[in-house]
mmCIF file as gemmi writes it, N, C-alpha and C atoms, coordinates in Angstrom:
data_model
loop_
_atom_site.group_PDB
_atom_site.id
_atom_site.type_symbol
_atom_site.label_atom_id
_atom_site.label_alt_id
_atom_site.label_comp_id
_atom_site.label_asym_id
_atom_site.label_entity_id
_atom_site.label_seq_id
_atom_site.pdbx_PDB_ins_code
_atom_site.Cartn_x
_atom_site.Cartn_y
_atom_site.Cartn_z
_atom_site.occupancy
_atom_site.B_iso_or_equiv
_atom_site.pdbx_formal_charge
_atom_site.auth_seq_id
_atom_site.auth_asym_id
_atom_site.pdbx_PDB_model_num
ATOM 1 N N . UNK Axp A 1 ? 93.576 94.14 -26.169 1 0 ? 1 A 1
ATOM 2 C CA . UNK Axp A 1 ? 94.447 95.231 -26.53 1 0 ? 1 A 1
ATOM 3 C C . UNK Axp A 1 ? 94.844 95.088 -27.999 1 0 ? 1 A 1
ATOM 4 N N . UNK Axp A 2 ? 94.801 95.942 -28.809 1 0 ? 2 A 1
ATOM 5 C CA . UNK Axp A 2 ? 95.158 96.235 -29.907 1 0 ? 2 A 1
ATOM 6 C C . UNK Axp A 2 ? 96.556 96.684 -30.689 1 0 ? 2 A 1
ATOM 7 N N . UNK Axp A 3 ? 96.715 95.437 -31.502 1 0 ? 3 A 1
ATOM 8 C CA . UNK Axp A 3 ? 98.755 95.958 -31.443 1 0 ? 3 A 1
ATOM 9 C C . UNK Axp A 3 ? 98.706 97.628 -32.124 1 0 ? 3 A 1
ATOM 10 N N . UNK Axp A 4 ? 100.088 98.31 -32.465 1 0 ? 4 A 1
ATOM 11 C CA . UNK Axp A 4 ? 100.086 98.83 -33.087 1 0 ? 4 A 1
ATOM 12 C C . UNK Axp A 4 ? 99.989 98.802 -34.744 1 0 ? 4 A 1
ATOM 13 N N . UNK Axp A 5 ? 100.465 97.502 -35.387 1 0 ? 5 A 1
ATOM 14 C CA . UNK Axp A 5 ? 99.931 97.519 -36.661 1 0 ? 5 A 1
ATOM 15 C C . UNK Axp A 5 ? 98.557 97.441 -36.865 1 0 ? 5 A 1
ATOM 16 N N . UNK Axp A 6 ? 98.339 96.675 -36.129 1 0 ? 6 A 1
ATOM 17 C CA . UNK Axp A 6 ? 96.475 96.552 -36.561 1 0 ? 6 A 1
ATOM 18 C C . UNK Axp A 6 ? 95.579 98.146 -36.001 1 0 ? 6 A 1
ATOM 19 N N . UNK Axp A 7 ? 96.145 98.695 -35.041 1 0 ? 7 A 1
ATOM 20 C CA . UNK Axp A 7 ? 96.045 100.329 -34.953 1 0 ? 7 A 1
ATOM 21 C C . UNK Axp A 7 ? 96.027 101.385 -35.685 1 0 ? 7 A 1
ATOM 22 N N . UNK Axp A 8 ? 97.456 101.202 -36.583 1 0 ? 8 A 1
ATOM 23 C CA . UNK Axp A 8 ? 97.556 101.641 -38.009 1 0 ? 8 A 1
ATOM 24 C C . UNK Axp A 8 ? 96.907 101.839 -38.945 1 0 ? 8 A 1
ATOM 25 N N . UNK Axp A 9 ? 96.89 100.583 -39.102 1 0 ? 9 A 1
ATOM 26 C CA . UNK Axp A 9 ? 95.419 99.81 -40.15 1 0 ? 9 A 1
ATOM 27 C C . UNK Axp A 9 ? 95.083 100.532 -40.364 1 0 ? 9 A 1
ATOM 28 N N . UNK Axp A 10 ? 93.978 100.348 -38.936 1 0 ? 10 A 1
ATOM 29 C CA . UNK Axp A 10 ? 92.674 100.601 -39.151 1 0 ? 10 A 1
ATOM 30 C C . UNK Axp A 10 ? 92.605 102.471 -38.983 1 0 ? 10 A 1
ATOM 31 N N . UNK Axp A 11 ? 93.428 102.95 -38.815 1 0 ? 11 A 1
ATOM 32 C CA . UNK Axp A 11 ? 93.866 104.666 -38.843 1 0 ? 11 A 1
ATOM 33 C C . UNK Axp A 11 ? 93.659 105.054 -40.326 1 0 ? 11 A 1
ATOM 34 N N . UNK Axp A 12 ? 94.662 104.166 -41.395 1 0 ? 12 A 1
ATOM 35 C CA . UNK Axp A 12 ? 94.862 104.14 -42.457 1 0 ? 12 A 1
ATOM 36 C C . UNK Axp A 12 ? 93.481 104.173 -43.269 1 0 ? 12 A 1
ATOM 37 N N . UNK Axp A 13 ? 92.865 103.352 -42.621 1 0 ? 13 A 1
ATOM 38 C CA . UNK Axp A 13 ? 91.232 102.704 -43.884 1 0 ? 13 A 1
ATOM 39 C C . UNK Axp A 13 ? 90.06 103.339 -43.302 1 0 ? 13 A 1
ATOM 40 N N . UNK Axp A 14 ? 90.385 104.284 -42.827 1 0 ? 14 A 1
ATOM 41 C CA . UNK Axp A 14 ? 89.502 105.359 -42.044 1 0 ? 14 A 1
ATOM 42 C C . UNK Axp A 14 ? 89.743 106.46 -42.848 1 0 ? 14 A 1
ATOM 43 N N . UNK Axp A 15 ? 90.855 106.957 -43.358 1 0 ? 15 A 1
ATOM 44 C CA . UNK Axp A 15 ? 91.226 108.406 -43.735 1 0 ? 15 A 1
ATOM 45 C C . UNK Axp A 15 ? 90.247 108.263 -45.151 1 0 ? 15 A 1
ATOM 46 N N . UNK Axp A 16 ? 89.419 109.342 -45.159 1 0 ? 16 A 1
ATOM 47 C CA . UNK Axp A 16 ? 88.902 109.915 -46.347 1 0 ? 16 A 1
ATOM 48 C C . UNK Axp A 16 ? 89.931 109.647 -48.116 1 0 ? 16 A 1
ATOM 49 N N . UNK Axp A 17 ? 90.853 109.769 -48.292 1 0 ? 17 A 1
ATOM 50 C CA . UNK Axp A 17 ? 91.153 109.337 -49.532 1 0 ? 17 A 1
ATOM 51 C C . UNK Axp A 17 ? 92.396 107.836 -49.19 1 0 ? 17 A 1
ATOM 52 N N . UNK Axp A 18 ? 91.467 107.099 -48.788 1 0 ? 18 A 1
ATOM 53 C CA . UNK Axp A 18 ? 91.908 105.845 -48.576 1 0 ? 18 A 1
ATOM 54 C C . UNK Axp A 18 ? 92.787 105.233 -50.107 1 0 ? 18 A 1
ATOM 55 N N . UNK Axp A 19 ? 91.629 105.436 -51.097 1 0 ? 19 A 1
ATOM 56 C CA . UNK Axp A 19 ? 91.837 105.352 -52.372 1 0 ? 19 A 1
ATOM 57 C C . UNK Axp A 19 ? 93.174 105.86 -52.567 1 0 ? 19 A 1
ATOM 58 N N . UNK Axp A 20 ? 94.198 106.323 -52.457 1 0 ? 20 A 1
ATOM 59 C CA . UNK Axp A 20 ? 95.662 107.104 -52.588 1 0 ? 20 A 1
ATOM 60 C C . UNK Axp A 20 ? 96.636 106.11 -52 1 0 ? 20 A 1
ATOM 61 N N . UNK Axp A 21 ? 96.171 106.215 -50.237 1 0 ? 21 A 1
ATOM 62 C CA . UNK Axp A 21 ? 96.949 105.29 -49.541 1 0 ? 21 A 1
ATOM 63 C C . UNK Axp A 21 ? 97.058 103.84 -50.322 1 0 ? 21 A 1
ATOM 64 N N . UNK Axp A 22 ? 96.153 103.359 -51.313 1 0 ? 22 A 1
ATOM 65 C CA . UNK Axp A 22 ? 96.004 101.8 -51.347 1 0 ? 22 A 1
ATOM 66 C C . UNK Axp A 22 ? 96.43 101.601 -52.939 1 0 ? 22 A 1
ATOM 67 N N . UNK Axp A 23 ? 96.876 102.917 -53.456 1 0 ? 23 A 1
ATOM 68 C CA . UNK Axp A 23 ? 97.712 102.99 -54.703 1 0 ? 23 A 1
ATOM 69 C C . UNK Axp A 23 ? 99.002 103.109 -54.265 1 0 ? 23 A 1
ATOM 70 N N . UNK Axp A 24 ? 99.475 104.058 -53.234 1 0 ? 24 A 1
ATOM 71 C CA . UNK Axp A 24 ? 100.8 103.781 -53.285 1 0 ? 24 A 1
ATOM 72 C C . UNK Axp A 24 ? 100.843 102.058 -52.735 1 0 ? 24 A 1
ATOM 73 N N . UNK Axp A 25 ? 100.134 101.706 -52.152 1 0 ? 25 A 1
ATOM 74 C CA . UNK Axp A 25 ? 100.752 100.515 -51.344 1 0 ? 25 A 1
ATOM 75 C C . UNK Axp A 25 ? 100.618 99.093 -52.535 1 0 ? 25 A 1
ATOM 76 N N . UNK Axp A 26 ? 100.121 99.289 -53.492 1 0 ? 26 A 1
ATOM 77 C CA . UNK Axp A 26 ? 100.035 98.228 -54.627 1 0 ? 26 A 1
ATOM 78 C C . UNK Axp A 26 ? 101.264 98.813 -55.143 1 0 ? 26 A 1
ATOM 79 N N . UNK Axp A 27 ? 101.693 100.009 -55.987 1 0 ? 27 A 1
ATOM 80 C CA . UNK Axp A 27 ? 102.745 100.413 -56.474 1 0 ? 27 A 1
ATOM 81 C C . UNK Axp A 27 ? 103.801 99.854 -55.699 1 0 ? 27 A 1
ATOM 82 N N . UNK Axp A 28 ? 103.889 99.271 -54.708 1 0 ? 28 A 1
ATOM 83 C CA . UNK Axp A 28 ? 105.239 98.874 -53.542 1 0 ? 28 A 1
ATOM 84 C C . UNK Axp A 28 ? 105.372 97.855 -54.554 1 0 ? 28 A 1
ATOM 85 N N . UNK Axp A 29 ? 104.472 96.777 -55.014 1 0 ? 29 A 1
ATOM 86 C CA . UNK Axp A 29 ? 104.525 95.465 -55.35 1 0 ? 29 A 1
ATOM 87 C C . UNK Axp A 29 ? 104.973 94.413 -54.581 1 0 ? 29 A 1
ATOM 88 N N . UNK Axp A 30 ? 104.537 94.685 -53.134 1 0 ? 30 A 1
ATOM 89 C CA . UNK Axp A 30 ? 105.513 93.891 -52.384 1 0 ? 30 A 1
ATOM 90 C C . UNK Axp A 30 ? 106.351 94.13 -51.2 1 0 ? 30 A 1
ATOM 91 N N . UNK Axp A 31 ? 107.188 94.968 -51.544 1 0 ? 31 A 1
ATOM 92 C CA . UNK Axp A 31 ? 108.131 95.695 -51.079 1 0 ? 31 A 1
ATOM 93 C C . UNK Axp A 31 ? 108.036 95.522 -49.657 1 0 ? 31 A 1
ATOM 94 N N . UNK Axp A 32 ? 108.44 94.823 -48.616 1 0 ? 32 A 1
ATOM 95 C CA . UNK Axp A 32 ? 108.839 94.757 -47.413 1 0 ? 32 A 1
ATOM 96 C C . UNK Axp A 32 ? 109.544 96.393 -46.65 1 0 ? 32 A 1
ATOM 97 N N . UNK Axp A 33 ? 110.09 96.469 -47.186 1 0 ? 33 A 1
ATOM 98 C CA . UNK Axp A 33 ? 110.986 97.575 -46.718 1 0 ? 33 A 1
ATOM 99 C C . UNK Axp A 33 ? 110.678 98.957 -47.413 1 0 ? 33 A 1
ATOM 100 N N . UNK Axp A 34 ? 109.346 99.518 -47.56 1 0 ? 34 A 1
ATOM 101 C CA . UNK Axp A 34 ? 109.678 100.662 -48.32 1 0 ? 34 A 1
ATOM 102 C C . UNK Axp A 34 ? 110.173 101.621 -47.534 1 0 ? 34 A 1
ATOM 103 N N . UNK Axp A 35 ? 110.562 102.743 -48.283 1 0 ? 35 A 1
ATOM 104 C CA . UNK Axp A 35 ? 111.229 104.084 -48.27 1 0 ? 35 A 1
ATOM 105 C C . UNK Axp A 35 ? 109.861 105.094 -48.099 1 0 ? 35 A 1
ATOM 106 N N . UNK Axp A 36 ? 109.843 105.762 -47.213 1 0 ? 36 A 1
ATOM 107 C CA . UNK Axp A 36 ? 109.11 106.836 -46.884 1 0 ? 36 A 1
ATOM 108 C C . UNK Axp A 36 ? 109.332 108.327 -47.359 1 0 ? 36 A 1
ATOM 109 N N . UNK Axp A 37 ? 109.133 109.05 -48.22 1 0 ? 37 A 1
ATOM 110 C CA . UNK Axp A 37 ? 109.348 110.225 -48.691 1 0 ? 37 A 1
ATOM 111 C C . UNK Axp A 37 ? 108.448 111.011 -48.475 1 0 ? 37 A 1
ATOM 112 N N . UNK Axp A 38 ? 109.41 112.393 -47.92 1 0 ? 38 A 1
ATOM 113 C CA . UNK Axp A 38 ? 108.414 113.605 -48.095 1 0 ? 38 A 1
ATOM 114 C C . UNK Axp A 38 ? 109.239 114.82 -48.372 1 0 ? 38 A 1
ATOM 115 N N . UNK Axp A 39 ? 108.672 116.043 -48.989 1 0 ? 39 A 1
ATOM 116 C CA . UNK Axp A 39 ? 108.988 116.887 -49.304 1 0 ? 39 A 1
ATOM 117 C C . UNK Axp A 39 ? 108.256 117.272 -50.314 1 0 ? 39 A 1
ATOM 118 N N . UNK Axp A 40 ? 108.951 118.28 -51.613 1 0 ? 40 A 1
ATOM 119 C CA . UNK Axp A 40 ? 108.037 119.17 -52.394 1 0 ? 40 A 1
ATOM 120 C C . UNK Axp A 40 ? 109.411 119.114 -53.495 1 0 ? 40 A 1
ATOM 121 N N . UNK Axp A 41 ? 108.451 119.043 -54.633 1 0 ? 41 A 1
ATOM 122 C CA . UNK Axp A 41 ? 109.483 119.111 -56.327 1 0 ? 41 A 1
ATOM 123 C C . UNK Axp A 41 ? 108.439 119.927 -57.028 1 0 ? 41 A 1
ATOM 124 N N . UNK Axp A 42 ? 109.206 121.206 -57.774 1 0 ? 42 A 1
ATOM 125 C CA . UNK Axp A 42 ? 108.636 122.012 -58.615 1 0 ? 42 A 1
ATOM 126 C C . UNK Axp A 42 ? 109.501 122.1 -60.361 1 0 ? 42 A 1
ATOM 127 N N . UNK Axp A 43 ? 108.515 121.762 -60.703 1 0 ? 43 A 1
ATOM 128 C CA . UNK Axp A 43 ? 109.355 121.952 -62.559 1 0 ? 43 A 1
ATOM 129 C C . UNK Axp A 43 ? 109.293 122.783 -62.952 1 0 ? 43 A 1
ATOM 130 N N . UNK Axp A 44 ? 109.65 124.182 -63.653 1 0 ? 44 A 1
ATOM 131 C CA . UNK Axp A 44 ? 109.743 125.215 -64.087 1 0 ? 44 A 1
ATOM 132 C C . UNK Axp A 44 ? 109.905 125.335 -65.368 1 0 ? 44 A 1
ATOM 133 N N . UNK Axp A 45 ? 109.262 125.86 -66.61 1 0 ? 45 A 1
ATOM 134 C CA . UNK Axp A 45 ? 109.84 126.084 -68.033 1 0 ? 45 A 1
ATOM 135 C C . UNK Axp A 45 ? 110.986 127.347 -67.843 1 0 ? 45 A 1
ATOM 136 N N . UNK Axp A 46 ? 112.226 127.244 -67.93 1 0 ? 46 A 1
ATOM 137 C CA . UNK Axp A 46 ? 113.437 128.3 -67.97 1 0 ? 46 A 1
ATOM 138 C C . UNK Axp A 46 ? 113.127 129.649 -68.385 1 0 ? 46 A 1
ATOM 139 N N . UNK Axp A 47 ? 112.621 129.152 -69.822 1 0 ? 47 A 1
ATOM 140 C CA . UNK Axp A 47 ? 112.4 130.254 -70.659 1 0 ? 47 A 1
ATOM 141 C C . UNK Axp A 47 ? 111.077 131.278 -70.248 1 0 ? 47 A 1
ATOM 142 N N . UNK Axp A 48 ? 110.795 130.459 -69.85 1 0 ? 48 A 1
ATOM 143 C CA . UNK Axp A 48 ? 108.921 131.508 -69.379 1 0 ? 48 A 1
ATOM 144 C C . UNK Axp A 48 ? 108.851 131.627 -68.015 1 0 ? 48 A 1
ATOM 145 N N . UNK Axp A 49 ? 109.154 131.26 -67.509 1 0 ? 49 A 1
ATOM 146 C CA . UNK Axp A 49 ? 109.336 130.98 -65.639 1 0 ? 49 A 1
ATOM 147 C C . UNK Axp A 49 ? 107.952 130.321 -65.712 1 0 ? 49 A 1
ATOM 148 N N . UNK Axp A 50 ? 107.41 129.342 -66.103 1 0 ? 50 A 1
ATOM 149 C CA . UNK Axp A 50 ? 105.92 128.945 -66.074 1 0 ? 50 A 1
ATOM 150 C C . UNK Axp A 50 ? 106.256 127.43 -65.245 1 0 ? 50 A 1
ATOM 151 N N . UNK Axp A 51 ? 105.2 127.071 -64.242 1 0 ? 51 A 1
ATOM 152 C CA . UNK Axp A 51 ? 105.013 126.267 -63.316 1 0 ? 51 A 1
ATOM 153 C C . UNK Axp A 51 ? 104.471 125.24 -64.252 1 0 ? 51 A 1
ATOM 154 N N . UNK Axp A 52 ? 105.669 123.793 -64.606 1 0 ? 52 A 1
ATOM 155 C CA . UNK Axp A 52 ? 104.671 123.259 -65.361 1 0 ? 52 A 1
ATOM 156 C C . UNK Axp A 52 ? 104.268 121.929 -64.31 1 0 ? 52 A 1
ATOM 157 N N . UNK Axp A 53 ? 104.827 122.046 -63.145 1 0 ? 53 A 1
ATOM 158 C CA . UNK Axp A 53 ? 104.49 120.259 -62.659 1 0 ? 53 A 1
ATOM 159 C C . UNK Axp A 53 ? 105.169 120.713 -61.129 1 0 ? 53 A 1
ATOM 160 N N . UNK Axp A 54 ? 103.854 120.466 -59.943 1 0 ? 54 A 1
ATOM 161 C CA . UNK Axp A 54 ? 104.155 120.884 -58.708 1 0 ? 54 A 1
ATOM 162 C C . UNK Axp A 54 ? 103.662 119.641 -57.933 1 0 ? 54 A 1
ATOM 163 N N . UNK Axp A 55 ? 104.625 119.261 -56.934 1 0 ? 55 A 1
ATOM 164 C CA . UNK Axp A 55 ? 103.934 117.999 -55.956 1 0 ? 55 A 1
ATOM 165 C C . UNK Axp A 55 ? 104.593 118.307 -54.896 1 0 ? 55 A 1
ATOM 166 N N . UNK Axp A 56 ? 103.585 118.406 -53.984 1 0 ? 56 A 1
ATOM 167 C CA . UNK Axp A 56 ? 104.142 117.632 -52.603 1 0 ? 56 A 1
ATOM 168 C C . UNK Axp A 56 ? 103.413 116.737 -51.571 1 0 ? 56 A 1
ATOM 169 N N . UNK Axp A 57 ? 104.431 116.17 -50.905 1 0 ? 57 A 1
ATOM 170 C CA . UNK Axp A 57 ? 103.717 115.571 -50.147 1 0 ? 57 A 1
ATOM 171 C C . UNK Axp A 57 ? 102.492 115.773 -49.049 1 0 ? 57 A 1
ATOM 172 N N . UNK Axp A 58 ? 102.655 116.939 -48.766 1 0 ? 58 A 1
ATOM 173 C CA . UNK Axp A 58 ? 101.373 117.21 -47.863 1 0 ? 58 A 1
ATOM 174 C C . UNK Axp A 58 ? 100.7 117.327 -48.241 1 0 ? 58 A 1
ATOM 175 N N . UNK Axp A 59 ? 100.245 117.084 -49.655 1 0 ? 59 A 1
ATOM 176 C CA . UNK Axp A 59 ? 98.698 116.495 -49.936 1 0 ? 59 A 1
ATOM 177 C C . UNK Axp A 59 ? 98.511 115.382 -50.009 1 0 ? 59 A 1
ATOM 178 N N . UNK Axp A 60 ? 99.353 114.406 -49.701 1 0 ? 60 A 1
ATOM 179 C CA . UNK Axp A 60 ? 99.546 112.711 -49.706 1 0 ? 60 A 1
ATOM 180 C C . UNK Axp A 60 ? 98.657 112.9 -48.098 1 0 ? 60 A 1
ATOM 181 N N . UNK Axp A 61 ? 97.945 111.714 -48.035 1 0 ? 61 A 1
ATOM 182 C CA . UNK Axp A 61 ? 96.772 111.247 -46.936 1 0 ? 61 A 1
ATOM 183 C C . UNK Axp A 61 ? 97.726 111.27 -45.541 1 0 ? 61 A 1
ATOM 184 N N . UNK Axp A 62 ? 98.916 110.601 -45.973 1 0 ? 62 A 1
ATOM 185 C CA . UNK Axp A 62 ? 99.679 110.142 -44.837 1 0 ? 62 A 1
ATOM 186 C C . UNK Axp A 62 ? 100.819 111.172 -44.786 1 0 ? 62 A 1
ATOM 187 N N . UNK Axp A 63 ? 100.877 112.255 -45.453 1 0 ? 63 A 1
ATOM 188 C CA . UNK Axp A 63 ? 102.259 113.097 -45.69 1 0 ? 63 A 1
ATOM 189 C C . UNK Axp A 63 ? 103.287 112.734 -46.066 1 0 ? 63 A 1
ATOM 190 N N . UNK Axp A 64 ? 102.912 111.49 -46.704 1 0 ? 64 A 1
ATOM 191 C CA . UNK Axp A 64 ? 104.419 111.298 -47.331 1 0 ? 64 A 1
ATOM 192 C C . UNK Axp A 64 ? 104.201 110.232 -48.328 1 0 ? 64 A 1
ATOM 193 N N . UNK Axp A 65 ? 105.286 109.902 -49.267 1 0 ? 65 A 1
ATOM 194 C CA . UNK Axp A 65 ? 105.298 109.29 -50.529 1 0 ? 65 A 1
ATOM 195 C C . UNK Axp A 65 ? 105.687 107.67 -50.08 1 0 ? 65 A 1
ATOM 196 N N . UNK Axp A 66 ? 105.198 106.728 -50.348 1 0 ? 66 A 1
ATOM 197 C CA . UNK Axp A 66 ? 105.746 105.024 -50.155 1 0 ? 66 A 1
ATOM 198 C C . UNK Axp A 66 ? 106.652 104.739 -51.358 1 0 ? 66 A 1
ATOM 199 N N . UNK Axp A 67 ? 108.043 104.33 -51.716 1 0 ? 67 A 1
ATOM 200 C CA . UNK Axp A 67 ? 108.581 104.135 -53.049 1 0 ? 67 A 1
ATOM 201 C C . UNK Axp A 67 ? 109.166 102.75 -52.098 1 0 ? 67 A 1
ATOM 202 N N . UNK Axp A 68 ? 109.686 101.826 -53.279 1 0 ? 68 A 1
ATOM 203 C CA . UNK Axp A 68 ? 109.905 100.397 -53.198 1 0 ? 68 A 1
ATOM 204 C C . UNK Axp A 68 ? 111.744 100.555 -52.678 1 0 ? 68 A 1
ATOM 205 N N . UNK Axp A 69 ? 111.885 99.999 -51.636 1 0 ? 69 A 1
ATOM 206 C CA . UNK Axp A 69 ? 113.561 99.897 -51.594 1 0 ? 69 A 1
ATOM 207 C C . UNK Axp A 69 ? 114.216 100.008 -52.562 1 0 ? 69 A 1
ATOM 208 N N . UNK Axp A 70 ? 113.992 98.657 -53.191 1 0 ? 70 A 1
ATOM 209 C CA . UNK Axp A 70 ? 114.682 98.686 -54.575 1 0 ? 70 A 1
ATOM 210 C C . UNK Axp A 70 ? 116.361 97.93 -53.98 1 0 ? 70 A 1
ATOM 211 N N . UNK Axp A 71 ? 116.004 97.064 -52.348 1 0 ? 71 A 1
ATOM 212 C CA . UNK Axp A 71 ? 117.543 96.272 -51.901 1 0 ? 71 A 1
ATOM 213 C C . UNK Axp A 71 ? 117.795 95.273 -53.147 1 0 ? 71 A 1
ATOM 214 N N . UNK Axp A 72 ? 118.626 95.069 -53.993 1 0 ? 72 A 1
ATOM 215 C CA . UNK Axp A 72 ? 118.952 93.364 -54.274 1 0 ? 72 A 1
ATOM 216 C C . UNK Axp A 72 ? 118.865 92.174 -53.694 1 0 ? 72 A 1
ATOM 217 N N . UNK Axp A 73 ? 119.322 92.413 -52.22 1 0 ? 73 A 1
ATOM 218 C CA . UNK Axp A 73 ? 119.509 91.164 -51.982 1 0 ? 73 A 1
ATOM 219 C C . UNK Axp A 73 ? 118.196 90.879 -51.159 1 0 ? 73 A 1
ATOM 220 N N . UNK Axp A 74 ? 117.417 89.471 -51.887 1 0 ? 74 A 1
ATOM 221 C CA . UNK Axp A 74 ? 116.808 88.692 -51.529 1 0 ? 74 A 1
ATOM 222 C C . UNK Axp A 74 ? 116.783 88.501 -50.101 1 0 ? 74 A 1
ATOM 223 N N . UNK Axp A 75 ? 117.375 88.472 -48.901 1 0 ? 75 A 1
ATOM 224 C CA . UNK Axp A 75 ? 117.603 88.314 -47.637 1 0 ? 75 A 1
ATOM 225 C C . UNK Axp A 75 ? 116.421 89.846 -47.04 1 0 ? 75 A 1
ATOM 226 N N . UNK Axp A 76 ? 117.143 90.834 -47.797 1 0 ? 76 A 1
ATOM 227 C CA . UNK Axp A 76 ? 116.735 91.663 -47.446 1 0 ? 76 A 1
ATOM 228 C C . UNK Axp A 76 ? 114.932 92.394 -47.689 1 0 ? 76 A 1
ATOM 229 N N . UNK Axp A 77 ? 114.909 91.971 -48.804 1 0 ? 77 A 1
ATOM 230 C CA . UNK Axp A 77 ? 113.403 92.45 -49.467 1 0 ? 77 A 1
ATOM 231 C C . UNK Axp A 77 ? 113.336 91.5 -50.742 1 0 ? 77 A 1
ATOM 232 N N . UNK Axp A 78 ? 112.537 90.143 -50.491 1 0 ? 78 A 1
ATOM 233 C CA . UNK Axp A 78 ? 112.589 89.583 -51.799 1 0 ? 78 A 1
ATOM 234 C C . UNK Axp A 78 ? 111.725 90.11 -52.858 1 0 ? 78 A 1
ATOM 235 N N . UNK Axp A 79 ? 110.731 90.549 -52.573 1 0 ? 79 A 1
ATOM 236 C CA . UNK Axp A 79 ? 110.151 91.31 -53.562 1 0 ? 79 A 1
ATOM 237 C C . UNK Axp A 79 ? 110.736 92.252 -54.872 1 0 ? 79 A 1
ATOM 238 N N . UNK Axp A 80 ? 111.736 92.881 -54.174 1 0 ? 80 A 1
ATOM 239 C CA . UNK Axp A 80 ? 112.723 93.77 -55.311 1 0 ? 80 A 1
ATOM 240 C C . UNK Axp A 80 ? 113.565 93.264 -55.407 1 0 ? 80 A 1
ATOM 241 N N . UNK Axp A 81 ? 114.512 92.223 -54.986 1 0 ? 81 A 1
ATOM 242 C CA . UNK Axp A 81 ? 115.259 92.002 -55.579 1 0 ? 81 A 1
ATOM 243 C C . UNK Axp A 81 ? 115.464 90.993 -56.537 1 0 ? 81 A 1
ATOM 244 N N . UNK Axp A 82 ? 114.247 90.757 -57.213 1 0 ? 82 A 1
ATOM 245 C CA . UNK Axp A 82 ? 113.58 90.205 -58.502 1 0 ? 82 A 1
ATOM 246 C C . UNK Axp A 82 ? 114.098 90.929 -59.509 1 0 ? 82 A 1
């Protein structure tokens, strides 16, 4: 029987832009505890109404963004709280 992390995994290194998934997960540096984000941010020039910078997550492999805790305390995530 197969746990669920190793389930994951191998879910993960299957998906077609694997390459994405394995940038956010170096960008963690570590990170025990990341933060899972999703949603959508649009930048707008005021003056022109012109679209200058659009993201969201549902074009992320997994639907959502990996960012680093960012806890202090060592107990919690030693990685960041370096």
């Amino acid at each position: 029987m197969t746990s669920p992390a190793v389930r994951d995994l191998l879910h993960l290194v299957n998906l077609p832009d694997f390459g994405r998934v394995q940038q956010q997960i170096e960008r963690l540096g570590g990170c025990t505890e990341p933060v899972r984000l999703t949603g959508h941010t649009t930048t707008v020039n005021t003056t022109t109404s012109e679209v200058l910078r659009s993201y969201t997550t549902s074009d992320e492999p997994t639907r959502s963004l990996l960012t680093a805790c960012g806890n202090r305390r060592s107990s919690r995530c030693p990685a960041c709280s370096c």
